[in-house]
C-alpha positions in Angstrom: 9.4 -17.6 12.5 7.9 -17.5 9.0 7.0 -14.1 7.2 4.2 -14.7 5.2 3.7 -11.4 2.8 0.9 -8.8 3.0 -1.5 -11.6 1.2 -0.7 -14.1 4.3 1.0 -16.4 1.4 4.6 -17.6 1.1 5.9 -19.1 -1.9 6.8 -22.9 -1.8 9.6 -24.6 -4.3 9.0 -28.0 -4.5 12.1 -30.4 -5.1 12.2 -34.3 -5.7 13.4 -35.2 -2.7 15.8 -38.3 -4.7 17.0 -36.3 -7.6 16.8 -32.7 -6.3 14.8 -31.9 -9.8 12.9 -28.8 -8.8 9.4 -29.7 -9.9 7.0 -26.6 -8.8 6.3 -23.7 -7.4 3.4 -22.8 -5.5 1.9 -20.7 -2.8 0.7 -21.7 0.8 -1.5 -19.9 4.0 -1.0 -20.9 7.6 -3.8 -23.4 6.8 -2.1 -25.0 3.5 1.1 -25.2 5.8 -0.8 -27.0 8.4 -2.9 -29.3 6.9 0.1 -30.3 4.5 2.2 -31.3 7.9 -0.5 -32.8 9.3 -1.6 -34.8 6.4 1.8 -35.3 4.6 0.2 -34.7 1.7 1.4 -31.1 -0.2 -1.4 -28.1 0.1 -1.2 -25.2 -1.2 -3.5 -21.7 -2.0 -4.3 -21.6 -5.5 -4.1 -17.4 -6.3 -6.5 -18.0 -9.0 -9.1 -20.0 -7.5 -8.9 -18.3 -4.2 -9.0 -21.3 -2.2 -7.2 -24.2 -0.4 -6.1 -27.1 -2.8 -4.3 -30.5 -2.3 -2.3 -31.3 -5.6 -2.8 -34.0 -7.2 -6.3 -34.4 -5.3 -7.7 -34.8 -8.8 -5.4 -36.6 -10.9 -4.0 -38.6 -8.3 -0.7 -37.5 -8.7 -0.1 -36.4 -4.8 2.7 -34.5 -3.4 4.1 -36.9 -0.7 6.0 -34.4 2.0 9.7 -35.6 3.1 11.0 -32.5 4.7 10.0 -29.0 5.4 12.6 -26.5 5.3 12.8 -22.4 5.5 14.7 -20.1 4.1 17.6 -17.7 6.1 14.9 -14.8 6.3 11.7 -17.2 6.9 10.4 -15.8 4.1 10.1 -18.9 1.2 9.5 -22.6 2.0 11.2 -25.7 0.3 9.5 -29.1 0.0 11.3 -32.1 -0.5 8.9 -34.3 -2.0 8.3 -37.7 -3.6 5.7 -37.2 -6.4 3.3 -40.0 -7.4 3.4 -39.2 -10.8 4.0 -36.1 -13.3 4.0 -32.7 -11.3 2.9 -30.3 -13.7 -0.8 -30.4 -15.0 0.5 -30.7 -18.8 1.9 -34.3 -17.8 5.5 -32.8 -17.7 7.3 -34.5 -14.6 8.7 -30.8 -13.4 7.0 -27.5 -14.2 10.1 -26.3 -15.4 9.7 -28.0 -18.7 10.3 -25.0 -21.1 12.7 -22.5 -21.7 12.7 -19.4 -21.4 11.5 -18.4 -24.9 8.5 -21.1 -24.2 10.2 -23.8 -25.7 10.0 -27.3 -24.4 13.4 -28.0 -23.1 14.9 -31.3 -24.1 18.2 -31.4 -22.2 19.1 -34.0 -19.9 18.3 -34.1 -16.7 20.6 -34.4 -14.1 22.6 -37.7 -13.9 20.5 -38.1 -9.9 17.4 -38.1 -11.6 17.8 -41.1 -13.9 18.2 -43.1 -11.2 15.0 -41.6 -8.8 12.7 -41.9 -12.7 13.9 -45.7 -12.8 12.8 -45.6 -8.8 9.4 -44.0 -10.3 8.9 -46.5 -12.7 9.9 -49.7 -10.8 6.9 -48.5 -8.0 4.5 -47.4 -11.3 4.6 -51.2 -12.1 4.6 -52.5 -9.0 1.5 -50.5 -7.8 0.0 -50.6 -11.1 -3.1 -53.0 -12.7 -1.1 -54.3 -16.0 -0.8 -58.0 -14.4 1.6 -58.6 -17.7 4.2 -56.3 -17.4 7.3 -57.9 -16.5 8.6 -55.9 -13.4 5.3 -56.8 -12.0 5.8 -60.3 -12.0 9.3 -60.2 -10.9 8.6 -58.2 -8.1 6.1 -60.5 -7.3 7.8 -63.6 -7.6 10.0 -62.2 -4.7 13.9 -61.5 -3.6 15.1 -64.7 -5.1 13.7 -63.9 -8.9 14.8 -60.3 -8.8 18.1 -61.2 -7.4 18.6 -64.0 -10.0 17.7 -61.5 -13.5 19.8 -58.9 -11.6 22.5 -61.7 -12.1 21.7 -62.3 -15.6 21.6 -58.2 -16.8 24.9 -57.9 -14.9 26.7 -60.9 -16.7 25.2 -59.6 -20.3 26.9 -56.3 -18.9 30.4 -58.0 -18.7 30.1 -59.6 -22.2 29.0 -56.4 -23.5 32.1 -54.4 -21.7 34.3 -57.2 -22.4 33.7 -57.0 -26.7 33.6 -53.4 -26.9 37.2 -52.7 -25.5 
């Protein structure tokens, strides 16, 4: 059973469901829980606005729900998620872009999410209008293309490894 506070909220952490990057946190009512199952589309309560709000509803950069998960005590909500784009309004793929003196952080992220922000990109290209980028047209041109310039990027790979040790 979930225990939503005195406000009828309870506080959602949202997590990349690939690399585990925590992205957000936000706040949902019985009706942002439901219509976010129902929809698979993240909804939350915006405190400030005082009403019901799907992210990314303006920018496009949608929430797409993987798995709903509760706490031990019922009490906080986590969303595994694959994002669309950048979570955070500022254009910053996580909220949890600064430190804690307000500072941009500029570490690394974890090893996991280089992979799931290639993933990102590859399906940016794909889905996207630039009919010159390259990806595009590879992943057009089907199994047979990609598989053969896999072949050439992992024979430049063995050169490379070969002349450097």
């Amino acid at each position: 059973m979930l225990a939503f506070d005195e406000k009828g909220l309870i506080p959602a952490i949202v997590q990349h469901a690939r690399s585990g990057e925590v992205l957000m946190l936000g706040y949902m009512n019985e009706e942002a829980l439901r219509l976010t199952q129902e929809s698979g589309l993240v909804t939350f309560w915006s405190r400030s606005r005082r009403e019901i709000w799907q992210k990314g509803a303006s920018s496009g950069n949608v929430l797409r729900l993987v798995a709903l998960r509760q706490d031990c005590d019922g009490d906080a909500l986590l969303l595994l998620v694959e994002p669309s784009g950048p979570t955070c309004h500022t254009g910053a793929r996580s909220c949890f872009h600064r430190d804690v003196r307000g500072e941009i952080e500029t570490s690394p992220q974890p090893t996991s999410a280089v992979l799931s922000a290639l993933s990102d990109r590859i399906n940016e290209r794909r889905n996207g209008a630039d009919e010159g980028s390259y990806t595009a047209k590879l992943l057009r041109g089907g199994v047979d293309r990609i598989g053969k310039k896999i072949g050439e990027e992992a024979a430049e790979v063995i050169i490379a490894a070969k002349t450097t040790t």
